[in-house]
C-alpha positions, 0 to 999 in steps of 0.5 A: 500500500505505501508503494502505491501512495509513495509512486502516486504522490510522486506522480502527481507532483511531476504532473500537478492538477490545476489549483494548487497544491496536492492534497491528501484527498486527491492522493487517496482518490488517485491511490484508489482508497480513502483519505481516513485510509491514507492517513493511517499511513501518512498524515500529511503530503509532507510525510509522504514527500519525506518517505520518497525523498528519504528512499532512493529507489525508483518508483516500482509501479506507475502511479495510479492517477 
């Protein structure tokens, strides 16, 4: 599941949607789950940007949006 939300996230901060920045929300309909899902493994986009960051690995998968 994380692998999903990391590469999702990545994608869709390549690849931004018209206004603003990306939220929590749209990461969870992207990754195809709930935002209350989502938050029991980030709790901000920030922690996700840190998790991708903080890895060096390439995406595994395509994101989801």
């Amino acid at each position: 599941m994380r692998t999903w939300i990391t590469d999702t996230t990545r994608d869709l901060l390549d690849n931004p949607p018209p206004g603003g920045p990306v939220t929590l929300d749209e990461i969870a309909a992207c990754t195809g789950i709930t935002t209350h899902h989502l938050r029991a493994y980030y709790g901000s986009v920030d922690a996700i940007v840190t998790d991708i960051t903080s890895s060096s690995a390439e995406p595994t998968r395509d994101g989801r949006c």
